[in-house]
Backbone as CSV, one residue per row, in Angstrom:
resi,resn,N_x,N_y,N_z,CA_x,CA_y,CA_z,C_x,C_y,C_z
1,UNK,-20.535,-12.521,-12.478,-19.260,-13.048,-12.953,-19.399,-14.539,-13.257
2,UNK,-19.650,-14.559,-14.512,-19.584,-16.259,-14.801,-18.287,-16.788,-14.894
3,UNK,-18.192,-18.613,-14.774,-17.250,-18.810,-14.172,-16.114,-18.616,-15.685
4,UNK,-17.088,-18.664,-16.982,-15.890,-18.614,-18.063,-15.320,-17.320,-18.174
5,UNK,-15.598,-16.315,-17.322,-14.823,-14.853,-17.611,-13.863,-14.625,-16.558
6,UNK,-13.469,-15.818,-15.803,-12.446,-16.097,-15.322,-11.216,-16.633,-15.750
7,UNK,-10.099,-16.559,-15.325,-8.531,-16.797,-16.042,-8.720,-18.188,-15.923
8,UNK,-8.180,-18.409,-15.073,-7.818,-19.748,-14.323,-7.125,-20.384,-15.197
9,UNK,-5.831,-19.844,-14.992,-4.282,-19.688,-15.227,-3.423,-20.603,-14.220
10,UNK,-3.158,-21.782,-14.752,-2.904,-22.580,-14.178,-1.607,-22.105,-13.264
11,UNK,-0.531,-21.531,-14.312,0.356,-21.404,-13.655,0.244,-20.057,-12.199
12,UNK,-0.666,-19.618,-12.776,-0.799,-18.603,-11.072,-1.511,-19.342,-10.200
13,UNK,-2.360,-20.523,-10.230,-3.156,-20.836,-9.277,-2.296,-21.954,-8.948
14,UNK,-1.593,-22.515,-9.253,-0.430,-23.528,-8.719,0.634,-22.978,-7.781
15,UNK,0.933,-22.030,-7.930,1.881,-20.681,-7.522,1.601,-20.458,-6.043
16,UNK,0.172,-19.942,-6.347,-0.475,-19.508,-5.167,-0.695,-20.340,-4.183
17,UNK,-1.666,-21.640,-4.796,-1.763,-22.836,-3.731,-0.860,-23.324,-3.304
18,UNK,0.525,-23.355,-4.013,1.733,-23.850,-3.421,2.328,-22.707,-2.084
19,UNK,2.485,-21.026,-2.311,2.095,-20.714,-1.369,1.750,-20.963,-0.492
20,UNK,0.310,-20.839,-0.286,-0.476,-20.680,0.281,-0.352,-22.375,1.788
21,UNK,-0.145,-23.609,1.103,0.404,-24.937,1.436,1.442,-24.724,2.615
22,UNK,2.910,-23.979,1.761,3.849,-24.017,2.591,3.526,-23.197,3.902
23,UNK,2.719,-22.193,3.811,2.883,-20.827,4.921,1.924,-21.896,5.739
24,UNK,0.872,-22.884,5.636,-0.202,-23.085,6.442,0.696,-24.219,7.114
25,UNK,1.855,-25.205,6.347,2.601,-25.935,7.297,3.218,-25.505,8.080
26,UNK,4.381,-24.159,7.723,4.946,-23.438,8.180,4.419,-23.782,9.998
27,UNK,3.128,-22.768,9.814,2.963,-21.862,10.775,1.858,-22.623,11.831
28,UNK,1.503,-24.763,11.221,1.475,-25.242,12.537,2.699,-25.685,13.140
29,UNK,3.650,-25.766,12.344,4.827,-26.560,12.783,5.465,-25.323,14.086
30,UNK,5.070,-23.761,13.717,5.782,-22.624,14.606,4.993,-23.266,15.667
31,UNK,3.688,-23.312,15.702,2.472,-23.536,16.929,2.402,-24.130,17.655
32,UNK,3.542,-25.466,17.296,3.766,-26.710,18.494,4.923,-25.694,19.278
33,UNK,5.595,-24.497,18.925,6.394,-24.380,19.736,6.055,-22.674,20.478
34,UNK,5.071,-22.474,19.799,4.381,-21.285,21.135,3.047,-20.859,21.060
35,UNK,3.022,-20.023,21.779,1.186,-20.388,22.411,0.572,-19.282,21.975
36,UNK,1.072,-18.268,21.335,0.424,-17.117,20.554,-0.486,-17.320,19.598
37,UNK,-1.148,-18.498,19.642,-2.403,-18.887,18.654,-3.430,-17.592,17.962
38,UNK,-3.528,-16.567,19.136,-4.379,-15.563,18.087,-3.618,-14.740,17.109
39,UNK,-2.957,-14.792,17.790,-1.916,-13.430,16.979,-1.762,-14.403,15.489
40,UNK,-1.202,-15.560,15.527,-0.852,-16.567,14.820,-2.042,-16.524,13.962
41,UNK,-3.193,-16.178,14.259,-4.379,-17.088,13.988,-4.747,-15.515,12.613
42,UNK,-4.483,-14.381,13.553,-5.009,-12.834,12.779,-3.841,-12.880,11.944
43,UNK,-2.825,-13.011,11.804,-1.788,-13.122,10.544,-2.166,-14.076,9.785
44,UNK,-2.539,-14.793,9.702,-2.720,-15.870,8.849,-3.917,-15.119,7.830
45,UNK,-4.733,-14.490,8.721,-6.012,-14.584,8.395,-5.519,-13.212,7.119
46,UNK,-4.606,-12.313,7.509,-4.117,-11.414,6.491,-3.469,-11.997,5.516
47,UNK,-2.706,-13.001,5.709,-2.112,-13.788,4.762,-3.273,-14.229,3.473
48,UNK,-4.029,-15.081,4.138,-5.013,-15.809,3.256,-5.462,-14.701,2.552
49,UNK,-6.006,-13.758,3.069,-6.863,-12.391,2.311,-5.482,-11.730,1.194
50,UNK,-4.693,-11.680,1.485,-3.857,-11.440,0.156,-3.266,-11.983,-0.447
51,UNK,-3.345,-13.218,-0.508,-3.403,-14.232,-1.468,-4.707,-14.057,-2.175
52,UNK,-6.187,-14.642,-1.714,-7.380,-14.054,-2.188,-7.688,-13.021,-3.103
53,UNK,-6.659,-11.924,-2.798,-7.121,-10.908,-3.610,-5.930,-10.715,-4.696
54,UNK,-5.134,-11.497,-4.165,-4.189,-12.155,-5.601,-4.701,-12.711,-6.385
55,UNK,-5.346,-13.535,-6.197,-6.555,-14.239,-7.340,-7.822,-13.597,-8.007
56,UNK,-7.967,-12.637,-7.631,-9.575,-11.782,-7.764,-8.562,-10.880,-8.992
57,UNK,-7.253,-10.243,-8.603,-6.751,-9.282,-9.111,-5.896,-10.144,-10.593
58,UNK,-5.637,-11.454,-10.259,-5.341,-11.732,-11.431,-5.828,-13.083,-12.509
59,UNK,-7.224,-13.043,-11.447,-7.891,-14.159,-12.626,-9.029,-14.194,-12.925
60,UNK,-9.650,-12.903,-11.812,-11.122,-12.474,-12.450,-11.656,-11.756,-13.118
61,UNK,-12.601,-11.758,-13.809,-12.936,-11.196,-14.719,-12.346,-9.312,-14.779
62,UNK,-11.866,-9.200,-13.583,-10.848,-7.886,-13.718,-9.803,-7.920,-14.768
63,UNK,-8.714,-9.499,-14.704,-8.182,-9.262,-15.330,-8.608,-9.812,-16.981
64,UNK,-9.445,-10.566,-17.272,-9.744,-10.720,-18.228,-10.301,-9.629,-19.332
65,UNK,-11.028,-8.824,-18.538,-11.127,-7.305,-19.373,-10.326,-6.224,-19.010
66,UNK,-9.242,-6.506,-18.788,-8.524,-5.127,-18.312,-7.872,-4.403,-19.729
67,UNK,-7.440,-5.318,-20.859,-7.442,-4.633,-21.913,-8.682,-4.263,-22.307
68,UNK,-9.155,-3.882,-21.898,-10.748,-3.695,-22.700,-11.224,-2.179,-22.068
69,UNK,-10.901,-2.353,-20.914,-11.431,-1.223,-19.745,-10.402,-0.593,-18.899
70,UNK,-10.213,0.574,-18.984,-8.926,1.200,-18.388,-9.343,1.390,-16.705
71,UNK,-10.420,1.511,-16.654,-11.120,1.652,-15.156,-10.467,0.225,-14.524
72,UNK,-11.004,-1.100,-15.212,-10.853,-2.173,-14.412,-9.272,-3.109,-14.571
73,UNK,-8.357,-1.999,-15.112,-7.114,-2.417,-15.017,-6.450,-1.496,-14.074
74,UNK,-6.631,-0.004,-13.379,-6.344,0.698,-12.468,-6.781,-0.021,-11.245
75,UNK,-7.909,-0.660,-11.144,-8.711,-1.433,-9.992,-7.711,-2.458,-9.627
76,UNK,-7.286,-3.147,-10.631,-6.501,-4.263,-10.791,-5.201,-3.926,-9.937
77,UNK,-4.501,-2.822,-10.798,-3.129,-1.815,-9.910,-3.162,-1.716,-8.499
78,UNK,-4.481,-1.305,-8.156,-4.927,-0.526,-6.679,-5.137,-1.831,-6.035
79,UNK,-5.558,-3.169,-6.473,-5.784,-4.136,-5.352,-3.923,-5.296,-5.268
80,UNK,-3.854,-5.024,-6.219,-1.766,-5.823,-5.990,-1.272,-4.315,-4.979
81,UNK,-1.287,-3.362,-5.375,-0.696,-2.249,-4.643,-1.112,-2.123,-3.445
82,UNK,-2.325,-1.756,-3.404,-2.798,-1.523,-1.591,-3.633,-2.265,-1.001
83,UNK,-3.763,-3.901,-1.478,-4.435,-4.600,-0.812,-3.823,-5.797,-0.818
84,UNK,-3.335,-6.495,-1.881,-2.157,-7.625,-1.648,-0.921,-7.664,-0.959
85,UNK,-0.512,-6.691,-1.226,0.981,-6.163,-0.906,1.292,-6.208,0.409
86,UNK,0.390,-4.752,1.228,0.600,-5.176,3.148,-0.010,-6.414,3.272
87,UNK,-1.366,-6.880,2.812,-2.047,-8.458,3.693,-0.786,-8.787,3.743
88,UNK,0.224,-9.630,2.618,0.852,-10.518,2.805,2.223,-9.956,4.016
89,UNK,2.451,-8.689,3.550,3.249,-8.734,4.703,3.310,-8.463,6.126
90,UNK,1.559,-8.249,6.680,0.852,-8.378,7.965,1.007,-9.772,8.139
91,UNK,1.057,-10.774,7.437,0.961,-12.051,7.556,1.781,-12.783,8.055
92,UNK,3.212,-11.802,8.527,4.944,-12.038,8.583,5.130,-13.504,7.886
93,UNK,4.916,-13.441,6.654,5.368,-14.888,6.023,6.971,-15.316,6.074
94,UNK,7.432,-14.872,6.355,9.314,-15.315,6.275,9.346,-16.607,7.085
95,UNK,8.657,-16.056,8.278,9.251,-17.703,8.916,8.306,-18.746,8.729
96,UNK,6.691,-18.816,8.556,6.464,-19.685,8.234,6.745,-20.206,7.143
97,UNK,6.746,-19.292,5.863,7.600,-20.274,4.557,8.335,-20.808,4.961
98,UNK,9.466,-20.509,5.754,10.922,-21.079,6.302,10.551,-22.256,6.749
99,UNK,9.499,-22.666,7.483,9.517,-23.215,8.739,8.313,-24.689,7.880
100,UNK,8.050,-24.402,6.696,6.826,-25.148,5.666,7.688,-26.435,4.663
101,UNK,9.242,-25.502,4.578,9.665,-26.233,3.329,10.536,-27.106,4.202
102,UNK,10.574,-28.417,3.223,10.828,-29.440,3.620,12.739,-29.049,4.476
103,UNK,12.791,-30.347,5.866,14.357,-30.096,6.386,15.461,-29.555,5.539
104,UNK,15.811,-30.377,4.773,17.195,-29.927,4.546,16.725,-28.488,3.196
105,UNK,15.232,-28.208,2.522,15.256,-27.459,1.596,15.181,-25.402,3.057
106,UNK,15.194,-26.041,3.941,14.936,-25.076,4.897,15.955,-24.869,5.527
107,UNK,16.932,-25.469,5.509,18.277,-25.293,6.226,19.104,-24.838,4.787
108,UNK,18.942,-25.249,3.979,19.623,-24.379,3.046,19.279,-23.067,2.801
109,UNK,17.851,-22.494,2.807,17.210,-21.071,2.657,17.848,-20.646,3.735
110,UNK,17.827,-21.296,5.231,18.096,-20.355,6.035,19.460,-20.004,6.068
111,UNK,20.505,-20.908,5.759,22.379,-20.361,5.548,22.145,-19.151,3.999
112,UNK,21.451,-19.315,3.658,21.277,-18.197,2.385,21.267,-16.723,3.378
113,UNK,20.210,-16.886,4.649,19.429,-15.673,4.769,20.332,-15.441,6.219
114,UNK,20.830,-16.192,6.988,21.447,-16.224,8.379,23.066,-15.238,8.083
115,UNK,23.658,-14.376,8.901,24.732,-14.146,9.029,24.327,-12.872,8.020
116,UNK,25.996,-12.083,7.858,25.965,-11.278,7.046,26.488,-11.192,5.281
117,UNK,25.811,-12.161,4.379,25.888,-12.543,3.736,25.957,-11.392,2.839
118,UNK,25.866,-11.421,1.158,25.267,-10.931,0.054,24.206,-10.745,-0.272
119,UNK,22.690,-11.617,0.260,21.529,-11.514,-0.171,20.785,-10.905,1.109
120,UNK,21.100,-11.088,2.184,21.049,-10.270,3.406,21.030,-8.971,3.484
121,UNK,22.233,-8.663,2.675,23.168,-6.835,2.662,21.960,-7.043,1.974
122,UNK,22.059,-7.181,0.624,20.872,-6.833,-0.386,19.510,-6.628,0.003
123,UNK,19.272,-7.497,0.675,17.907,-7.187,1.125,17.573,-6.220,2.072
124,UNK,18.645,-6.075,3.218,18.473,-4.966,4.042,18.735,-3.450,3.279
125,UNK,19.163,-3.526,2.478,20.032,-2.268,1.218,18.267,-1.549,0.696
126,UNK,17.869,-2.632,0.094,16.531,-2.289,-0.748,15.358,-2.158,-0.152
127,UNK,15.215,-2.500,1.288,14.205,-2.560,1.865,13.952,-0.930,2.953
128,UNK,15.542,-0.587,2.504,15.457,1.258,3.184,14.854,1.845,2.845
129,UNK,13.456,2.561,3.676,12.770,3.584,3.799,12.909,4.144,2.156
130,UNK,14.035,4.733,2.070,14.169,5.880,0.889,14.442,5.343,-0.612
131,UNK,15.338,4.226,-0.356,15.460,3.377,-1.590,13.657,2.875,-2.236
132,UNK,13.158,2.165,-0.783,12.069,1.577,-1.169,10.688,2.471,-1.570
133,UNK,11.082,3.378,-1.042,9.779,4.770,-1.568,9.871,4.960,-3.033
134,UNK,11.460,5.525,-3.256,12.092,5.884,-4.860,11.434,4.924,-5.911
135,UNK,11.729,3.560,-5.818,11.174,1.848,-6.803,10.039,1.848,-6.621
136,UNK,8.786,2.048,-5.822,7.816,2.076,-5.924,7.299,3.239,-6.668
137,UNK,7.544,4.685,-6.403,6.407,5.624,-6.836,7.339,5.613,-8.128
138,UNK,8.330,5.437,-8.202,9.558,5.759,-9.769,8.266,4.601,-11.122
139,UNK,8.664,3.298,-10.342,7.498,2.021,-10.957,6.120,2.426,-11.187
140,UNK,5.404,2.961,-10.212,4.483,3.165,-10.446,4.090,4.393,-11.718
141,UNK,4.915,5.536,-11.476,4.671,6.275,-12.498,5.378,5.838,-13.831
142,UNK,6.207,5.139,-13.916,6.780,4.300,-15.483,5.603,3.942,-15.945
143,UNK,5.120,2.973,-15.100,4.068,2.621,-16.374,2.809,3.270,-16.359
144,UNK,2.701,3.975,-16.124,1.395,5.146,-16.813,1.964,6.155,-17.854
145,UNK,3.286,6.052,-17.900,3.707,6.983,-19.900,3.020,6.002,-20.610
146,UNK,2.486,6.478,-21.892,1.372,5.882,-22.661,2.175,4.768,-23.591
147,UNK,3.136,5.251,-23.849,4.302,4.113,-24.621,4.582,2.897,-24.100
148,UNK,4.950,2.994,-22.398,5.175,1.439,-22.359,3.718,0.708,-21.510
149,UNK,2.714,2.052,-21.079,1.878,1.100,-20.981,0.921,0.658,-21.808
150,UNK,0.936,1.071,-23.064,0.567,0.331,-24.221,1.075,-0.685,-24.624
151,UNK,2.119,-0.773,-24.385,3.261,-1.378,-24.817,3.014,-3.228,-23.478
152,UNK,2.113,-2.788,-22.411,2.311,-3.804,-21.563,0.506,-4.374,-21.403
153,UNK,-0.012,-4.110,-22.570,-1.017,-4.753,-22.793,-1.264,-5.727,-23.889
154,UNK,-2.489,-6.646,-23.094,-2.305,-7.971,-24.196,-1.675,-8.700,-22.923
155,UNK,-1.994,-9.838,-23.414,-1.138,-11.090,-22.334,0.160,-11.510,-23.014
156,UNK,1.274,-10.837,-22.517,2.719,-11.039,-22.676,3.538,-11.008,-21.388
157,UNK,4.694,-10.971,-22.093,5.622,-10.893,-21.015,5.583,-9.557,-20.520
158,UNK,5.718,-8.396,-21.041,5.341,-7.391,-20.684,4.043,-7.173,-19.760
159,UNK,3.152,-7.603,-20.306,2.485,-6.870,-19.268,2.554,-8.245,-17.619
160,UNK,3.016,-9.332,-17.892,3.087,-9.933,-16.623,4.510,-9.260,-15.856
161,UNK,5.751,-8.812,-16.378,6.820,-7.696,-16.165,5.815,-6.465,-15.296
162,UNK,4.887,-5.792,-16.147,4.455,-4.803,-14.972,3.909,-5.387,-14.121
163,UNK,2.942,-6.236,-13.736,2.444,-7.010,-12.412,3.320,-7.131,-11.485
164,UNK,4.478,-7.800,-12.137,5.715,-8.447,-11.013,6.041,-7.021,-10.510
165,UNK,6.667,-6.075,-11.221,7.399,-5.243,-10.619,6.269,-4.042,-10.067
166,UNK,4.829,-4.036,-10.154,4.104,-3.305,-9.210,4.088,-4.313,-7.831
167,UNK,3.715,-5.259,-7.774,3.763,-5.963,-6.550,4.974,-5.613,-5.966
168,UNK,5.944,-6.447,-6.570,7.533,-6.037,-6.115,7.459,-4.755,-5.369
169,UNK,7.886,-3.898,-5.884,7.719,-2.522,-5.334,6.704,-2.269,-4.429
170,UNK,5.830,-2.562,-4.530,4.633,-2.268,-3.516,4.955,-2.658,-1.901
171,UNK,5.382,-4.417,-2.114,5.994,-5.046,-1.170,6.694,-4.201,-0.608
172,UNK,8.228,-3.777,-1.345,8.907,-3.124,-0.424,8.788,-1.693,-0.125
173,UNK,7.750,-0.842,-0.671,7.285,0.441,0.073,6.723,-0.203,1.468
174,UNK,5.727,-0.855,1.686,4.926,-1.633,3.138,6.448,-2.020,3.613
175,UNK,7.193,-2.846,3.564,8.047,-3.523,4.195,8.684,-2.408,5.521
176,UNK,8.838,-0.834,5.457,9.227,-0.363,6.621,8.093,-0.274,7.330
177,UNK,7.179,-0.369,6.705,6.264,-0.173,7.762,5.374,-1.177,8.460
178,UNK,5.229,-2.420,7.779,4.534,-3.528,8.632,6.007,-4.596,8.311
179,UNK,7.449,-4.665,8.900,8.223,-5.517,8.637,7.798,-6.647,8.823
180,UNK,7.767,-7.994,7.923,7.219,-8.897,8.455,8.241,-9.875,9.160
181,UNK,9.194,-9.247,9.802,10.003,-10.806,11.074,10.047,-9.885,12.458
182,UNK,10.382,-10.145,13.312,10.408,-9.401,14.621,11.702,-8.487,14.913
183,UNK,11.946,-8.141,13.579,13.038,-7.442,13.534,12.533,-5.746,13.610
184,UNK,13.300,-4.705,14.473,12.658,-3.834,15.116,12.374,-2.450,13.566
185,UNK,11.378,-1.794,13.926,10.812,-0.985,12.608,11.888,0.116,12.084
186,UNK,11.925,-0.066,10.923,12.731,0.521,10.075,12.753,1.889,9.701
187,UNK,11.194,2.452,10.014,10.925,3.892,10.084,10.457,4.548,11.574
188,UNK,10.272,5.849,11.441,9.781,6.382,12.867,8.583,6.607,12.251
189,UNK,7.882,6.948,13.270,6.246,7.320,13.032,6.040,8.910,12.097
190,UNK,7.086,9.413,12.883,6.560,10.913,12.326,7.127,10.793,10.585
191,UNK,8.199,10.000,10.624,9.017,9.966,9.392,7.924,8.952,8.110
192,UNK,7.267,8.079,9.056,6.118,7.139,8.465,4.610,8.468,7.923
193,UNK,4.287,9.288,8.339,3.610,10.048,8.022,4.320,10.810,6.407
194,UNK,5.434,11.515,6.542,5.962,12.278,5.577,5.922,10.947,4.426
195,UNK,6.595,9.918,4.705,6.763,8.262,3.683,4.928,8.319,2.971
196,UNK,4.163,8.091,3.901,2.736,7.693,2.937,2.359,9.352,2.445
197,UNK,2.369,10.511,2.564,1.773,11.486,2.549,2.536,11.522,0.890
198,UNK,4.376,11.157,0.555,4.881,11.237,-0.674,4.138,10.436,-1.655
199,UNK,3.514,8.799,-1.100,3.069,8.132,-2.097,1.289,8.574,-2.478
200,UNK,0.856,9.307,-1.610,-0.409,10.020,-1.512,-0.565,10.579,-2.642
201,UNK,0.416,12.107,-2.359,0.294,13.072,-3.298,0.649,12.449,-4.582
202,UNK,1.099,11.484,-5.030,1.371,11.008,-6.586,0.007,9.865,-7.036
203,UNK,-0.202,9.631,-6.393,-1.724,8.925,-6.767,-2.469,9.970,-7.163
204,UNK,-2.513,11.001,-6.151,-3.329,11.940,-6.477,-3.248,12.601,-7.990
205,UNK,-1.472,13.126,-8.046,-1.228,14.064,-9.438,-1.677,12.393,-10.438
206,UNK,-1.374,11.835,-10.284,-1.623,10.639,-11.677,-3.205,10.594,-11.915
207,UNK,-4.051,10.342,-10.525,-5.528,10.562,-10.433,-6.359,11.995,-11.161
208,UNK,-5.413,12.401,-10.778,-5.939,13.833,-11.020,-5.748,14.123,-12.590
209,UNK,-4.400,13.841,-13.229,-4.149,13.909,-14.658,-4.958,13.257,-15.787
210,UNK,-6.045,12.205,-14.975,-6.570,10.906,-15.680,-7.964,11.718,-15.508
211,UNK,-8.229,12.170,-14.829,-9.401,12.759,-14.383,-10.021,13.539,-15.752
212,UNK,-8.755,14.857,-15.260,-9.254,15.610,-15.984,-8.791,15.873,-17.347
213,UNK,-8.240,14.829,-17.908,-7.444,14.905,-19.662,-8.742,14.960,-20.154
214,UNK,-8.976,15.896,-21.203,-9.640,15.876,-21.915,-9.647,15.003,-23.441
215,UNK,-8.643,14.447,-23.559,-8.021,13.564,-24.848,-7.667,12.274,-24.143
216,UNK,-7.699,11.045,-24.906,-7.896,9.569,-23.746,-6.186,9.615,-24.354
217,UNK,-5.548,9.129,-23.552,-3.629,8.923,-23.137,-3.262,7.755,-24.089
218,UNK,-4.185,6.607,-24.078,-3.578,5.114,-24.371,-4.966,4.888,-25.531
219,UNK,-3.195,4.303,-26.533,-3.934,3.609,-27.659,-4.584,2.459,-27.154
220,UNK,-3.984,1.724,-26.748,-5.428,0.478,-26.219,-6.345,0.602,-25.654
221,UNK,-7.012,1.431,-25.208,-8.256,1.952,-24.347,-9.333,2.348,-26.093
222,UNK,-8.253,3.776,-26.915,-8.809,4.536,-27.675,-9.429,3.060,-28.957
223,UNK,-8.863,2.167,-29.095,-8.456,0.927,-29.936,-9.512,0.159,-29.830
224,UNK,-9.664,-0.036,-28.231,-10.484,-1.107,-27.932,-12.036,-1.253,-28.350
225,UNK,-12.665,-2.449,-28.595,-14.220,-2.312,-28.392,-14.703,-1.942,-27.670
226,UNK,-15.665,-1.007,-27.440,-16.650,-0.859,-25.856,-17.718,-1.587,-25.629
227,UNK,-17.097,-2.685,-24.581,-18.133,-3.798,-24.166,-19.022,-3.173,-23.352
228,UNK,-18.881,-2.038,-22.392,-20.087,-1.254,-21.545,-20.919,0.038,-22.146
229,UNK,-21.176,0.758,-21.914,-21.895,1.866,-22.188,-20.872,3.335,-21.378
230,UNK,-19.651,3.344,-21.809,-18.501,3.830,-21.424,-17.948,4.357,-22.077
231,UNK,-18.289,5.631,-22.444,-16.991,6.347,-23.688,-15.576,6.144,-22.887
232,UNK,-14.447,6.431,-24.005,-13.128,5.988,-23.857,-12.734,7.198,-22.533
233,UNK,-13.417,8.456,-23.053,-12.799,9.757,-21.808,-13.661,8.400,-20.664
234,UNK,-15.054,8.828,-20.590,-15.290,8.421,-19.301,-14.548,6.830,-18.412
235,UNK,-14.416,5.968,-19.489,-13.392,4.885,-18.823,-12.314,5.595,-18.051
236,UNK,-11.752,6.624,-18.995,-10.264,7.220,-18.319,-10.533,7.793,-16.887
237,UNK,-11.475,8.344,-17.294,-12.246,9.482,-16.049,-12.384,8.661,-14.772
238,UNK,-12.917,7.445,-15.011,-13.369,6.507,-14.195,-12.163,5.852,-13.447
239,UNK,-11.348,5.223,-14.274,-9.480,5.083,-14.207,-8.854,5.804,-12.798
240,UNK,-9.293,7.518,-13.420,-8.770,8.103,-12.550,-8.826,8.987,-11.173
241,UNK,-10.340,8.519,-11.260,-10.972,8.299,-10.110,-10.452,7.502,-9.147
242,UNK,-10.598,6.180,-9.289,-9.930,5.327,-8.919,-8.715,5.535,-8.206
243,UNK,-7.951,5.531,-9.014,-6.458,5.755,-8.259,-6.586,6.766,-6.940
244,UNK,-7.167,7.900,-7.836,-7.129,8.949,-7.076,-7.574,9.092,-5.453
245,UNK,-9.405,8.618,-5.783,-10.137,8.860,-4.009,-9.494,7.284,-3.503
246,UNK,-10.212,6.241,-3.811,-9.936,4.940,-2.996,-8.789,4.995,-2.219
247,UNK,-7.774,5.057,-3.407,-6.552,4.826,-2.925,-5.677,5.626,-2.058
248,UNK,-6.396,7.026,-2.264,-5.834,8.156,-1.188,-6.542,8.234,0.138
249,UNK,-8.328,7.296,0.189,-8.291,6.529,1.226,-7.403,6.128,2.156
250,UNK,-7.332,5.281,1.418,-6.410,4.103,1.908,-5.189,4.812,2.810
251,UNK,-4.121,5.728,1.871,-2.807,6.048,2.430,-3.314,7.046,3.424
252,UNK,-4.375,7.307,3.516,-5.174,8.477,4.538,-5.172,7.623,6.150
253,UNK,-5.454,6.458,5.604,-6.532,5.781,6.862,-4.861,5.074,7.458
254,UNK,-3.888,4.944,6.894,-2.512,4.462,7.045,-2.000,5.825,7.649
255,UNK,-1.872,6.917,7.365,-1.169,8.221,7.797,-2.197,8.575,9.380
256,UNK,-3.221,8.501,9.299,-3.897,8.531,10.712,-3.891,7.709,11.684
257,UNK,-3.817,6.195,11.250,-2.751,5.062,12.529,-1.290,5.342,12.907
258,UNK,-0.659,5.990,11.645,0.745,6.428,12.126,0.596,7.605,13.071
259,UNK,-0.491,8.514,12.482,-0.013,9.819,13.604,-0.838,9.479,15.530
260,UNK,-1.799,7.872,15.299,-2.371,8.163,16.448,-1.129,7.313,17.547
261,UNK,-0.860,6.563,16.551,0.421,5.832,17.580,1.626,6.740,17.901
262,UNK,1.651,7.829,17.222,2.893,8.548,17.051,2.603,9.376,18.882
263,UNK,1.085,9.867,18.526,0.615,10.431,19.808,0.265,10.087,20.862
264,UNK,0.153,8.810,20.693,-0.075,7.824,21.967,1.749,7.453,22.482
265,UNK,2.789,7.548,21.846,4.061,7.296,22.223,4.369,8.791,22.612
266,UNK,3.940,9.526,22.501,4.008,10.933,23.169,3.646,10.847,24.398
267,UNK,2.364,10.607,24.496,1.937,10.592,25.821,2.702,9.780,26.995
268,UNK,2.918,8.203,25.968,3.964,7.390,27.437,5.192,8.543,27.392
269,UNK,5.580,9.008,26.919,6.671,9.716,27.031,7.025,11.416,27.775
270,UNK,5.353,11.454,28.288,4.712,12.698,28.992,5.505,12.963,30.529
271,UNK,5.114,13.930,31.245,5.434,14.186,32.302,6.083,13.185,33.399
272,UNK,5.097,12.390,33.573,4.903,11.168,34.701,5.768,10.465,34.145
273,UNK,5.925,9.912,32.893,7.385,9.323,32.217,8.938,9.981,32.735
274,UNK,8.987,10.825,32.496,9.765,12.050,33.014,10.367,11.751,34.064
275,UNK,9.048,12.362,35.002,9.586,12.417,36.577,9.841,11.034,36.813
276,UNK,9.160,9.757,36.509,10.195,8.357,37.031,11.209,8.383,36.597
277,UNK,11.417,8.362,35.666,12.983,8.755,34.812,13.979,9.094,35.997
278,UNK,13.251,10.607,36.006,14.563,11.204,37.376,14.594,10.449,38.495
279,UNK,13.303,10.317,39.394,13.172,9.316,40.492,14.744,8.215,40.380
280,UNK,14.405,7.841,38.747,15.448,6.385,39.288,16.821,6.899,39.037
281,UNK,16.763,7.978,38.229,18.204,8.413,38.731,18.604,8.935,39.498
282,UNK,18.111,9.386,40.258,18.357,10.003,41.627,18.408,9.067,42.861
């Protein structure tokens, strides 16, 4: 990867570092006031990594050939979707942003976000389990019809519109499940299994449709030059690969932490749980 087949897009790398600035003031300013330094120390460290791969996903040579290569614009999808998306919100950024921006610009965010406001309701509204499943897999499958995702290639507003609103969405599918403030979890475990197993199986049918089309879907793929040694099927093929194993990885290796915690809260909840139970009521 030479360094000229990189973006380096000012306005995303200003974005980011500005980010990236506030959360690191943020979260010494939390540190003078408690002593959880590792915990502090492993969020951060998720933080930084999805930011990182905010930059890989939108200024390296991924995205510079992603009109070019349908493989390395699905790659692109799969690292904002299942690798930017939770880091940042393992990272619980709310309060260190809060806690980064200057006094009075932080006392105003926080009367925005404190009490039971309008942007509060709103946010607690959209961040429900079922709402937030619907905007993600609804988003995600919009733009794979061949119309508007043709339609969102090329560097426009459009195609920076699909970025925003795959992240977006992505964010708030993760959000019941790694909430990032200490506010108590929004899903149950067993209900967290059925949640990733829905966004599973649609990676899969989209993976699977890309796989095996025998005719390539998108005029910009069919359009494009071939800079590799890649017919247009096999790019697709490759595309839909992609989506398909990695990423069903992924919601795999997420559905098996849900079911082991699910079974480990079984167990505190076993016999010997039980009988103290009665003990103290009796």
């Amino acid at each position: 990867m030479s360094p000229s087949a990189w973006s380096w897009d000012p306005l995303i790398l200003l974005s980011v570092g500005l980010v990236a600035i506030v959360y690191a003031r943020g979260l010494r300013r939390m540190r003078r006031r408690t002593t959880r330094a590792a915990r502090e120390l492993w969020r951060a460290t998720a933080f930084g990594s999805g930011l990182a791969i905010l930059i890989v996903a939108l200024q390296s040579p991924i995205s510079t050939y992603d009109d070019s290569l349908f493989s390395l614009h699905m790659l692109q999808h799969m690292l904002l979707v299942l690798g930017a998306a939770p880091l940042l919100l393992i990272g619980a950024p709310l309060l260190p942003l809060l806690w980064g921006l200057p006094d009075q610009e932080r006392r105003g965010v926080g009367r925005l976000l404190s009490g039971h406001g309008p942007l509060q309701r709103f946010g607690h509204r959209i961040t429900q389990p079922l709402l937030a499943e619907m905007l993600f897999i609804g988003t995600l499958a919009l733009w794979h019809v061949p119309l508007l995702y043709d339609a969102a290639q090329g560097r426009s507003i459009t195609h920076n519109l699909e970025h925003a609103l795959l992240l977006g969405t992505a964010v708030l599918f993760w959000w019941p499940l790694l909430p990032p403030t200490n506010a108590s979890r929004r899903i149950g475990r067993a209900l967290a299994v059925v949640y990733l197993a829905a966004a599973a199986i649609e990676g899969t049918v989209i993976g699977a449709l890309l796989t095996f089309n025998s005719e390539p879907l998108y005029a910009t793929y069919r359009l494009a030059p071939r800079i590799v040694e890649l017919s247009v099927i096999q790019d697709q093929q490759l595309a839909g690969l992609i989506m398909w194993v990695p990423s069903g990885l992924v919601y795999l290796s997420a559905i098996l932490v849900q079911v082991g915690l699910l079974l480990r809260s079984d167990e505190s909840d076993g016999p010997s749980s039980v009988a103290s139970s009665a003990a103290t009521l009796s």
